[in-house]
PLY file of the C-alpha trace (Angstrom):
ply
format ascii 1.0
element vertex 395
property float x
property float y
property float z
element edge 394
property int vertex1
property int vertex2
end_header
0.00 0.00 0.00
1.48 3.23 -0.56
2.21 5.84 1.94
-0.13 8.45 2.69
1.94 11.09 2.37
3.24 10.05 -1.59
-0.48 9.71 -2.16
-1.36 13.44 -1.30
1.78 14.27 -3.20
0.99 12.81 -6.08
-2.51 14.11 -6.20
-0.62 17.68 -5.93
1.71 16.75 -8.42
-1.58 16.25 -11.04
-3.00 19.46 -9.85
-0.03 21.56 -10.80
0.76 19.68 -13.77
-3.06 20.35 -14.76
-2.57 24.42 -14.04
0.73 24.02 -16.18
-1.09 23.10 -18.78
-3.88 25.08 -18.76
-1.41 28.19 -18.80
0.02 26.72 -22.27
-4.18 26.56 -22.67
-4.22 30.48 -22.43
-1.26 31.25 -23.89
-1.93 29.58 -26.95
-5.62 29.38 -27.54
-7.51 32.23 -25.87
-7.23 34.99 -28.60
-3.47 35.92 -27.95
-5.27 38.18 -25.26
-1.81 38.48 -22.89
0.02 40.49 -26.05
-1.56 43.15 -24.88
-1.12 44.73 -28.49
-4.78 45.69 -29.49
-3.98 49.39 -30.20
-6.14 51.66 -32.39
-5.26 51.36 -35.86
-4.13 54.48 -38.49
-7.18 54.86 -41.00
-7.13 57.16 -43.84
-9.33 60.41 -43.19
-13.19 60.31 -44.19
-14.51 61.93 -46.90
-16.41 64.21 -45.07
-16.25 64.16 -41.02
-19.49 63.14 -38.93
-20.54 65.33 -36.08
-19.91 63.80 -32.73
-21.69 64.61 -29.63
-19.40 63.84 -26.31
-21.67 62.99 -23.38
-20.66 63.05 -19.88
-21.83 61.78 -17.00
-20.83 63.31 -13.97
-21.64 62.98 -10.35
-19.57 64.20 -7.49
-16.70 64.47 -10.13
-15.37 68.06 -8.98
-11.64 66.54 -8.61
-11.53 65.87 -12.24
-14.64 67.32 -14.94
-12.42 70.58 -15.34
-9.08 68.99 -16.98
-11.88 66.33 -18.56
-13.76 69.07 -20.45
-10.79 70.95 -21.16
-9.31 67.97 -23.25
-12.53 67.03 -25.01
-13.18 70.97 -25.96
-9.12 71.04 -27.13
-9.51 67.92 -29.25
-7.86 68.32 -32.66
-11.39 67.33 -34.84
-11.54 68.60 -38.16
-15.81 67.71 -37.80
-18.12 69.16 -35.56
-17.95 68.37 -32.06
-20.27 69.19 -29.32
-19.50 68.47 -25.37
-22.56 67.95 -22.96
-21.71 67.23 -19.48
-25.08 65.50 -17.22
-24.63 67.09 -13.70
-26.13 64.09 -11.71
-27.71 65.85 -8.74
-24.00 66.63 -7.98
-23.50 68.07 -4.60
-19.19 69.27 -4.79
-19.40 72.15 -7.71
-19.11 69.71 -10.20
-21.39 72.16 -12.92
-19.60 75.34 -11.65
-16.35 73.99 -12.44
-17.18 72.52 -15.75
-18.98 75.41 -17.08
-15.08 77.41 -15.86
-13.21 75.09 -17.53
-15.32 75.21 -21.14
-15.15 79.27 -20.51
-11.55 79.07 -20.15
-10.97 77.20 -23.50
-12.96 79.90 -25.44
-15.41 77.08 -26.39
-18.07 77.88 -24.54
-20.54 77.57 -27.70
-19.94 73.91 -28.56
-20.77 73.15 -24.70
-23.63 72.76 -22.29
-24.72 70.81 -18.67
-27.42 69.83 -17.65
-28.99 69.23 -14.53
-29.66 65.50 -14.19
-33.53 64.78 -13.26
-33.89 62.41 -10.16
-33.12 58.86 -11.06
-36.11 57.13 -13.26
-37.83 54.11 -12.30
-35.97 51.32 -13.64
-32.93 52.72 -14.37
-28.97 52.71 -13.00
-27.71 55.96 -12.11
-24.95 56.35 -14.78
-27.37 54.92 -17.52
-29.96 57.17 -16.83
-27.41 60.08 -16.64
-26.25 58.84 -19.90
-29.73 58.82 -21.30
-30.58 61.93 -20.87
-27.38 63.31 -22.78
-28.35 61.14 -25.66
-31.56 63.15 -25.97
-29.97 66.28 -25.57
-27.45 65.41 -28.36
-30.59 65.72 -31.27
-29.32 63.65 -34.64
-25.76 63.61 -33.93
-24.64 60.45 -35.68
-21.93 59.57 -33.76
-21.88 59.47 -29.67
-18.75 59.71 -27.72
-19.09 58.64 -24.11
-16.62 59.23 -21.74
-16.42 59.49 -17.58
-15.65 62.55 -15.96
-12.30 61.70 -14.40
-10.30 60.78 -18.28
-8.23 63.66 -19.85
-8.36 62.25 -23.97
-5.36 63.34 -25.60
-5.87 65.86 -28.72
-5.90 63.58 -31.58
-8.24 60.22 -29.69
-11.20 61.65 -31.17
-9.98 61.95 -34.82
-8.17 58.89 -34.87
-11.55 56.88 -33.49
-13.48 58.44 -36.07
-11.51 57.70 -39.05
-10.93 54.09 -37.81
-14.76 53.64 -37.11
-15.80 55.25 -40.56
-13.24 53.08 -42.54
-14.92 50.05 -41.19
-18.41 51.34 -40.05
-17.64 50.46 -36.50
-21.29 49.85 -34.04
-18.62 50.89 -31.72
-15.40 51.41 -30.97
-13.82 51.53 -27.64
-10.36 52.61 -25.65
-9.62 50.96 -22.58
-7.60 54.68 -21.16
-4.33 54.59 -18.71
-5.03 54.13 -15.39
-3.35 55.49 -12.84
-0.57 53.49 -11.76
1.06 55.25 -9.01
0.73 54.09 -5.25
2.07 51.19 -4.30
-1.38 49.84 -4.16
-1.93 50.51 -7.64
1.09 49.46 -9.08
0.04 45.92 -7.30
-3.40 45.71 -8.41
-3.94 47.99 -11.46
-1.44 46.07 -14.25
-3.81 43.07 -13.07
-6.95 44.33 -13.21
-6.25 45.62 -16.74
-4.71 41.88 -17.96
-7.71 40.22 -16.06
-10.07 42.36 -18.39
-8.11 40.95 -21.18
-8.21 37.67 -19.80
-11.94 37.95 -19.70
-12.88 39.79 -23.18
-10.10 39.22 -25.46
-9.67 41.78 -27.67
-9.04 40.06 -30.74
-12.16 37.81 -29.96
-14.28 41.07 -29.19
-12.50 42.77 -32.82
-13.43 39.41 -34.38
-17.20 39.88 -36.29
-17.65 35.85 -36.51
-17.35 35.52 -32.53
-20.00 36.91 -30.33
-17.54 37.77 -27.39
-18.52 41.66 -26.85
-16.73 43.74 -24.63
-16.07 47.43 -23.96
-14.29 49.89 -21.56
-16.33 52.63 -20.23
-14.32 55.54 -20.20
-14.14 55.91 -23.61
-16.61 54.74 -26.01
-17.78 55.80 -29.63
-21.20 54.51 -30.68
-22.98 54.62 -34.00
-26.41 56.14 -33.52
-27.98 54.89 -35.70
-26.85 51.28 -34.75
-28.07 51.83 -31.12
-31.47 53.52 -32.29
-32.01 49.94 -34.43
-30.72 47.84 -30.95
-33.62 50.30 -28.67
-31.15 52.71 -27.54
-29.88 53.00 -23.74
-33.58 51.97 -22.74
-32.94 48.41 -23.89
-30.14 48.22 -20.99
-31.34 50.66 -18.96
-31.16 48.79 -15.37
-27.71 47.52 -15.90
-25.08 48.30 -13.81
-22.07 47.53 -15.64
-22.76 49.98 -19.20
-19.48 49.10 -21.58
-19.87 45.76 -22.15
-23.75 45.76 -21.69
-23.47 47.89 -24.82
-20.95 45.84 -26.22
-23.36 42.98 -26.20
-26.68 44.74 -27.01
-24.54 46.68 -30.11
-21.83 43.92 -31.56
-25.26 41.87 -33.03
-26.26 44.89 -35.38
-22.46 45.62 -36.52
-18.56 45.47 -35.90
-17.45 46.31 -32.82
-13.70 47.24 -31.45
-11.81 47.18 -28.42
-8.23 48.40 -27.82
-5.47 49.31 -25.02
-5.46 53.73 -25.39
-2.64 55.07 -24.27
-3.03 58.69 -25.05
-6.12 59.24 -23.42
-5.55 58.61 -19.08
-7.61 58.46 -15.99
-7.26 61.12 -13.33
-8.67 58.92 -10.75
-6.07 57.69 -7.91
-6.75 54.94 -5.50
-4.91 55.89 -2.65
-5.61 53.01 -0.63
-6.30 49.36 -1.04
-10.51 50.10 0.39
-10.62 52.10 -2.82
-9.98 49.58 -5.08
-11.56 47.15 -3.03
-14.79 49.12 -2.89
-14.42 49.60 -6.84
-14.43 45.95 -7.95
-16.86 44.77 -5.33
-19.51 47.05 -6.69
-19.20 44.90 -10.06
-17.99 41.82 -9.85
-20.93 39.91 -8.66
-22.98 41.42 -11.47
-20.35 40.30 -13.88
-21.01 36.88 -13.18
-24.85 37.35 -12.91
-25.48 37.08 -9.41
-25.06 32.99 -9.78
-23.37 31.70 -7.12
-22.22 28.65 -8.99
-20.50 31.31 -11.11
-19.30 32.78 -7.85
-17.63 29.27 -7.40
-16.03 27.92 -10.27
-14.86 31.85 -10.51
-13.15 31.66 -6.81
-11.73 27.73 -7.52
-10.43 29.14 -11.42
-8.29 32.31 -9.67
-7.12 29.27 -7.06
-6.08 26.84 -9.48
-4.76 29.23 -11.74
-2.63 31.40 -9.64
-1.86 29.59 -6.35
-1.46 26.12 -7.46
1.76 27.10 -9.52
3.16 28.82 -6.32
2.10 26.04 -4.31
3.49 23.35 -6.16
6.86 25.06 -5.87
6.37 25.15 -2.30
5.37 22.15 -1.40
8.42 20.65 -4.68
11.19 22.49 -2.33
9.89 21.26 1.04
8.98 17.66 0.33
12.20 17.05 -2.63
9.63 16.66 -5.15
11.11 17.46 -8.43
8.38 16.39 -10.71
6.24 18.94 -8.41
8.87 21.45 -8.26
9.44 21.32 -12.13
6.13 21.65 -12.88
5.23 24.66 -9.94
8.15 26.30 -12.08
7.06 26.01 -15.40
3.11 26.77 -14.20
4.60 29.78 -12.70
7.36 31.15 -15.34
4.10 30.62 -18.00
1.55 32.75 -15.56
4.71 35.87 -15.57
5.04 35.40 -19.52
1.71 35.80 -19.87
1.95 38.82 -17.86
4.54 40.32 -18.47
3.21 43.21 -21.65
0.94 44.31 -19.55
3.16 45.01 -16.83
5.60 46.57 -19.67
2.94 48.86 -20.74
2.32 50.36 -17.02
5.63 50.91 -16.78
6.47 48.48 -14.18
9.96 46.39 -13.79
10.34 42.46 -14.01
10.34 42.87 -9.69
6.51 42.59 -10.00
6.06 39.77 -11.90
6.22 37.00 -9.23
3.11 39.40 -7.47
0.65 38.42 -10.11
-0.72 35.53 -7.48
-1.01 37.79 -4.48
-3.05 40.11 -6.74
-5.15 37.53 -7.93
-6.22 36.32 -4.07
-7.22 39.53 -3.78
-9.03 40.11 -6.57
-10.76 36.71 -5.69
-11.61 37.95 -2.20
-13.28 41.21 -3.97
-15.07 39.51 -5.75
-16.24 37.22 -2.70
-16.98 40.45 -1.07
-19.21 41.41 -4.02
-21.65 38.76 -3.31
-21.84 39.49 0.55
-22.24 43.03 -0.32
-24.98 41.91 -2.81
-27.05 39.89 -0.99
-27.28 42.06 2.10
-28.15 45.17 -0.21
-25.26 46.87 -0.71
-24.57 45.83 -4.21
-23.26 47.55 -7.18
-23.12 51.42 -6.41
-22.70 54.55 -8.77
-21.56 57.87 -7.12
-23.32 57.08 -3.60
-26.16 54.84 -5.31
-26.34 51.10 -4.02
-28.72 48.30 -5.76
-30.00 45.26 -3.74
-30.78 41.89 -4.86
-34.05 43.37 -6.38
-32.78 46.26 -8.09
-30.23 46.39 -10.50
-29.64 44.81 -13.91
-27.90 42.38 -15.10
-24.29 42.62 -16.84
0 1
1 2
2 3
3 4
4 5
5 6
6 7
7 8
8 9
9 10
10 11
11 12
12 13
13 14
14 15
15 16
16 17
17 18
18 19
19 20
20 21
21 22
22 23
23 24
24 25
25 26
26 27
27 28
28 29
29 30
30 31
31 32
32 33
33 34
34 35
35 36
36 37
37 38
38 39
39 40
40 41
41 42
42 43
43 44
44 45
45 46
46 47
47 48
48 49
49 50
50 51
51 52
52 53
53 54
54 55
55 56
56 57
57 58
58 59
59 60
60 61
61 62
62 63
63 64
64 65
65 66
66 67
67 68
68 69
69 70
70 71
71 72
72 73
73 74
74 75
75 76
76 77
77 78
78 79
79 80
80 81
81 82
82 83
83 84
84 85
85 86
86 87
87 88
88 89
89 90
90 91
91 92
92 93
93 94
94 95
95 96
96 97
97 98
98 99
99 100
100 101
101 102
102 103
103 104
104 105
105 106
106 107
107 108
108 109
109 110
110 111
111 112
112 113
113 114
114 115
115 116
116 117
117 118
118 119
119 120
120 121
121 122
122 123
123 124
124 125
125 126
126 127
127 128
128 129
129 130
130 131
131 132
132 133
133 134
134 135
135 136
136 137
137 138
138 139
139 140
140 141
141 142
142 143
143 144
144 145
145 146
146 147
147 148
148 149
149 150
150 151
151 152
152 153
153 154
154 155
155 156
156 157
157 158
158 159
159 160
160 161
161 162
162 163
163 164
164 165
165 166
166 167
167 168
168 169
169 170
170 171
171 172
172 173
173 174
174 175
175 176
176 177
177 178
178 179
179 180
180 181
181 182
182 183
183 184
184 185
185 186
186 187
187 188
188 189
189 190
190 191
191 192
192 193
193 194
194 195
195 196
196 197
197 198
198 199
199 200
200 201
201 202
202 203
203 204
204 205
205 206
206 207
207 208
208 209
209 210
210 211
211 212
212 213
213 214
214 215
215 216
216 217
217 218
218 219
219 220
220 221
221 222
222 223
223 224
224 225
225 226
226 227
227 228
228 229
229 230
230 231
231 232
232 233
233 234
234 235
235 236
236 237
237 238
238 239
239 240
240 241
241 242
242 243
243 244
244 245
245 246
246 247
247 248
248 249
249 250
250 251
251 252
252 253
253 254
254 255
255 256
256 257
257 258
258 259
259 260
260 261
261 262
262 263
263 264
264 265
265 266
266 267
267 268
268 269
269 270
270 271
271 272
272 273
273 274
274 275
275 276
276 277
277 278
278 279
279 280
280 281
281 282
282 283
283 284
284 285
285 286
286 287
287 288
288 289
289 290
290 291
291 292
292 293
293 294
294 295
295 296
296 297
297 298
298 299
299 300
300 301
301 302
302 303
303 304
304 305
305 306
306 307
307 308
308 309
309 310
310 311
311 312
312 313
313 314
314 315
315 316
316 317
317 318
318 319
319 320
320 321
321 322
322 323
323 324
324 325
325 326
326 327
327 328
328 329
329 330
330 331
331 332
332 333
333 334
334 335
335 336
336 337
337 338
338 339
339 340
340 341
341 342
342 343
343 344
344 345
345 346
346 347
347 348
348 349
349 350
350 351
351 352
352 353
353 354
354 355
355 356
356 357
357 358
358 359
359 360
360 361
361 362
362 363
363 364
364 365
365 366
366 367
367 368
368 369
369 370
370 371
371 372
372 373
373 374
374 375
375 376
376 377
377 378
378 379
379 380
380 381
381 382
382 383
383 384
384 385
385 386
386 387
387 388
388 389
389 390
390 391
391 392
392 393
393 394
């Protein structure tokens, strides 16, 4: 009979070897989505230039609508281009501020705000926010969403046009810089932008013959026409995670694309790990449809992806395992390939690569966190708004 011990090792030995291979899995056969090389591509100007209407939403956003509106008002767009910002019942000087920065570019004609009415009945906040600047925007054919804290650099709007005119884009999308600073951030931010990846790869998303749809918020050119023909934002209008709600309700009707933008940056700074915390646990449980089998095989995927590799080199050095210590090794120097040019495009050294695992447990523990917070009624939140088991849509 064989000894206890070898048995467990053995059975850890298959695990690891299992994760090992499912990292040659992802590298190889999930749409190439750890290049990390999705970038908008050059496209010869239009013959003649649509208008674009910018909308947007803005609650509580005083730290960052005035460099926001300054950047879309300065944007280098031979067409016509329009700015309305949706003051959400803001309560910081988030109008005042707005209406001071669009005076101080001398643009103060292709701008306006409104005053957000109280939220509608079956609605999420940013949606409805979002709503109401699509009706304010009349027949401009193409919409450019954005969120209040993103400074665009001058030329993001012309080069999204011209790309989504030479291929009659539905919608095309920038997933912006964000801000990598803090020590916290430069943890958990390169991760959260190759789990996104991970989850929607961009080629797949880019690809018209796969239905994988996916979109990043902060920046976000639509077709109007395309979302008049899909029932506009009313056809989503409870759910709480917009980009790749639209993504999905949109990519049906017409192409869609999705890229890394790095001229165009977020202003918004998390400070501390609560911030971040608080920021994916007001999503994630929506992302996986408020299934708790989801929840699961979510929580045991991030476990068997990320801390069996360290484990199995571990447990390989303590108990003289080579087999397990090979494979820990090769599970592990495949999870930092795979990481490592999206770490190169934050700017971050080869130091962090081995911290992809302790990013992950956290991420998992957000998420975790996001059901808890669900179910006792303090799910996903916009700007001081929380939606309960009852309330909100779905992703």
């Amino acid at each position: 009979m064989a000894h206890p011990a070898l048995t467990v090792l053995d059975g850890w030995t298959l695990l690891v070897g299992l994760a090992a291979l499912a990292w040659v899995f992802l590298l190889l056969g999930r749409g190439a989505f750890w290049r990390a090389d999705q970038r908008l591509p050059a496209a010869p100007a239009p013959a003649r230039w649509p208008a674009v209407t910018a909308v947007v939403p803005a609650r509580n956003e005083a730290e960052g609508i005035g460099a926001c509106v300054h950047a879309l008002l300065a944007q280098d767009y031979p067409g016509a281009l329009a700015v309305i910002v949706v003051d959400d019942q803001s309560s910081d000087g988030t109008a005042d501020l707005a209406r001071a920065a669009a005076r101080e570019t001398g643009a103060e004609a292709r701008f306006r705000i409104l005053s957000g009415a109280p939220l509608a009945k079956g609605w999420s906040g940013k949606l409805w926010a979002m709503q109401q600047g699509v009706e304010a925007a009349g027949e401009a054919p193409l919409l450019w969403f954005t969120d209040a804290d993103i400074v665009h650099g001058p030329l993001v709007l012309r080069q999204l046009v011209a790309y989504a005119e030479s291929r009659q884009l539905a919608l095309t999308s920038l997933m912006v810089m964000l801000s990598c600073r803090g020590w916290w951030e430069k943890l958990l931010i390169p991760p959260f932008v190759f789990f996104f990846q991970k989850l929607y790869p961009f080629r797949w998303v880019n690809d018209p013959r796969r239905s994988t749809a996916g979109a990043a918020g902060g920046c976000m050119l639509v077709r109007r026409s395309v979302l008049d023909q899909a029932g506009g934002l009313a056809a989503m209008g409870a759910a709480l995670i917009d980009d790749c709600t639209l993504a999905a309700l949109l990519k049906p009707r017409g192409p869609i694309w999705l890229g890394l933008g790095t001229q165009s940056r977020s202003l918004r700074h998390y400070r501390h790990l609560a911030e971040i915390w608080r920021m994916v646990a007001r999503s994630a449980y929506v992302q996986l449809r408020h299934s708790p089998w989801r929840l699961a095989a979510a929580v045991l995927g991030m476990l068997f992806l990320y801390a069996l590799p360290a484990l199995g080199v571990i447990l390989g050095l303590c108990a003289a395992r080579p087999l397990l210590l090979g494979l820990g090794v090769l599970g592990s120097l495949l999870m930092m390939l795979s990481f490592w040019p999206t770490l190169r495009l934050y700017g971050r050294g080869a130091g962090w690569l081995p911290t992809l695992p302790l990013a992950a447990l956290l991420y998992t523990a957000m998420t975790m966190d996001s059901a808890r917070r669900y179910y006792q009624g303090q799910g996903g939140a916009w700007k001081g708004r929380t939606y309960g088991p009852r309330e909100g849509g779905q992703g």
